[in-house]
N, C-alpha and C positions, 0 to 999 in steps of 0.2 A: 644821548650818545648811544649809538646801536652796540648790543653785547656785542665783545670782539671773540663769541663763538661764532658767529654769523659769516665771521668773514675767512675764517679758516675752511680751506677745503679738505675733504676727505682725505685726502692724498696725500697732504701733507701732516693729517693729524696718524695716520695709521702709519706712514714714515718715518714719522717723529716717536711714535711709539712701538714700535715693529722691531725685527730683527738687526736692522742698520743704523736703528736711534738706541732707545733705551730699552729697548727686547724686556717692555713688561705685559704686551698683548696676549701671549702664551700665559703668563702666568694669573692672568686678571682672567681667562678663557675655564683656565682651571680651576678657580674661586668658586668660578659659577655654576659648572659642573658639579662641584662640591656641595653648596647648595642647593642644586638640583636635585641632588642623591640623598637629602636630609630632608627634603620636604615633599619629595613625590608630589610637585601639582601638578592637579587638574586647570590652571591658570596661573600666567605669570605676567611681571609686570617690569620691565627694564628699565630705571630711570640713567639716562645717557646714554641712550643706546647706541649713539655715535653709527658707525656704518654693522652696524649687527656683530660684532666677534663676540663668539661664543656661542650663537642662535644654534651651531651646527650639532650642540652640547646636549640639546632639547632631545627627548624620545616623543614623537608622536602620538607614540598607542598611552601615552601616559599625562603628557600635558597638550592639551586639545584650543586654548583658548593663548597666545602671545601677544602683548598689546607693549608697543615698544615708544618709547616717549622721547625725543629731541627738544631742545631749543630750534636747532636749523634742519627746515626742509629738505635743503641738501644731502644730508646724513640720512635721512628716512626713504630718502629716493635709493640710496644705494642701498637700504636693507631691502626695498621692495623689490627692487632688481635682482638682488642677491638670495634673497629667502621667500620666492612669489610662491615656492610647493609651499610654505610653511603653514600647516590649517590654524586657521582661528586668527591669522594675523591682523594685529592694528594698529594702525599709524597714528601718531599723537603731536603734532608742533606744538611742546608748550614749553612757557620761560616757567621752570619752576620756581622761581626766585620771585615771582612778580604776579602769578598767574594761578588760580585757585582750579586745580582737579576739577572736573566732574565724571569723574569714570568710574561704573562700578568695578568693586572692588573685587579682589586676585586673593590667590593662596599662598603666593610668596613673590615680597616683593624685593628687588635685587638692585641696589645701589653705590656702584664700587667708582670711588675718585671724585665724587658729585659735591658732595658735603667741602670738598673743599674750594673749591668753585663758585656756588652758589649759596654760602651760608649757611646753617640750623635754623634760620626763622621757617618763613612759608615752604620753603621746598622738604624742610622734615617734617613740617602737618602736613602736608603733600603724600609726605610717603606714608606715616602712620595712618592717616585717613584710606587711603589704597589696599590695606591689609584686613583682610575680612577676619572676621571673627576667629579666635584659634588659629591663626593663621600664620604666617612667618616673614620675618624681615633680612636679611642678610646684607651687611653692610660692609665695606671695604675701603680702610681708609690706610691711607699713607703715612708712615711712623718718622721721626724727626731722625735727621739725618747727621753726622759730625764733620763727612767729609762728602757729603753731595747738596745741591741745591734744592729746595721743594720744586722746581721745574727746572730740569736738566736745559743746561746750553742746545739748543736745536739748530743745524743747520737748514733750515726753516724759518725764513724772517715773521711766519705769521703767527711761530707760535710764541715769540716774546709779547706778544699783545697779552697775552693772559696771565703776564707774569706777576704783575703789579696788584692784583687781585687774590690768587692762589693763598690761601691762609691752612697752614695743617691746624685739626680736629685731634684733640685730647681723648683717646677711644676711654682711659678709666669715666673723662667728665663726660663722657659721653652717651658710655654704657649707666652711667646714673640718672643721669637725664631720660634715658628710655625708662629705664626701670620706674622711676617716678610714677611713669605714663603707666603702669602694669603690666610691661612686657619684662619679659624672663628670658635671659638669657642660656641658649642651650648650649652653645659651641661657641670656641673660640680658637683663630690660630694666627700663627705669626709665620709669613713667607719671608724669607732672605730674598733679595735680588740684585742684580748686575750693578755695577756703578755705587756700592756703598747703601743703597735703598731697601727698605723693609715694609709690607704690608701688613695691617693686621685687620682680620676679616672676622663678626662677631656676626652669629645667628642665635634672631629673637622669636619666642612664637607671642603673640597678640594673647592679651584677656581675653573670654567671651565679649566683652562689649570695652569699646577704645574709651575713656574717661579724658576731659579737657581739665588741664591747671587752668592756673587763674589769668588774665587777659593778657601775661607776658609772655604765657607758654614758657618756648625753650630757647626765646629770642636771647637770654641772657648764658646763654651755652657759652663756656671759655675755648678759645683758641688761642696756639702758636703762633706766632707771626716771624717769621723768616727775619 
């Protein structure tokens, strides 16, 4: 059964999350901006980068190397079209849920809304493998709601496809789980937003050298389920 990211267009995914849906693009823009000003790289690494929001975030004289990673080639087309100045860019179609990295690794790597989508197993050794030495992880997950849905109602029939899957991520079980790994958590913060929804976004710097647990990893990571 093809991922039902595949079949969502740009259009409606940046509709659906824009100003006229649930106006959280701005503030997932500004996460990563945030990030950006805590880790000063020379190298970054976007998992979901969907059609580039936030790329505009970047300083050039500062981070020289952007390597932006999709499931759908669709979404990577609108970044290239969108961010062709941007130096050092790179395109990446991978399912990280299913598809093992081979990219060297970044300075900081930037993962907001992914985790719930795609699980803890292979796409967080995905991203922990991606983070170079000393380096930084920033992650942005979506906080449990009382009177909103973990995917809001879309006037958008494509984005109900995704809904059945969408699981929220535990940030305490989660921030344990890194930590396990010998990442250290430097920052942490909680955004309010529109529609009853809260994000909480935690920045990790890496060990000198990434250590593996035992052959389960972090596939036994607990989640919310809607």
């Amino acid at each position: 059964m093809p991922n039902p990211w595949l079949n969502i267009p740009i259009e409606d995914y940046e509709g659906h999350m824009g100003p006229d849906g649930v106006r959280q693009l701005d503030a997932l823009a500004d996460l990563f901006a945030r990030a950006l000003a805590f880790a000063k790289p020379e190298s970054v690494a976007i998992l979901g980068a969907a059609g580039g929001n936030g790329l505009d975030r970047i300083d050039p004289a500062i981070t020289r190397r952007v390597v932006a990673i999709d499931i759908n080639p669709d979404y990577l087309d609108a970044v290239r079209s969108r961010y062709s100045g941007c130096g050092g860019l790179e395109l990446h179609a991978v399912d990280l849920s299913s598809q093992k990295l081979e990219i060297p690794p970044v300075d900081l790597v930037h993962a907001a809304l992914i985790f719930e989508h795609t699980g803890t197993g292979l796409c967080l050794e995905n991203a922990l493998s991606l983070v170079k030495p000393c380096g930084c992880l920033s992650v942005v997950l979506q906080l449990p709601s009382e009177s909103a849905a973990g995917v809001s109602p879309s006037r958008y029939s494509s984005i109900e496809s995704v809904r059945q899957d969408f699981r929220l991520i535990d940030p305490a079980e989660f921030r344990a789980a890194i930590e396990a790994r010998g990442f250290e958590l430097q920052e942490e913060t909680r955004v309010p937003l529109a529609l009853g929804k809260a994000f909480w976004m935690g920045i990790f710097i890496s060990p000198s050298a990434v250590f593996i647990l035992p052959e389960t990893g972090l596939h036994g990571l607990p989640v919310l389920i809607l």
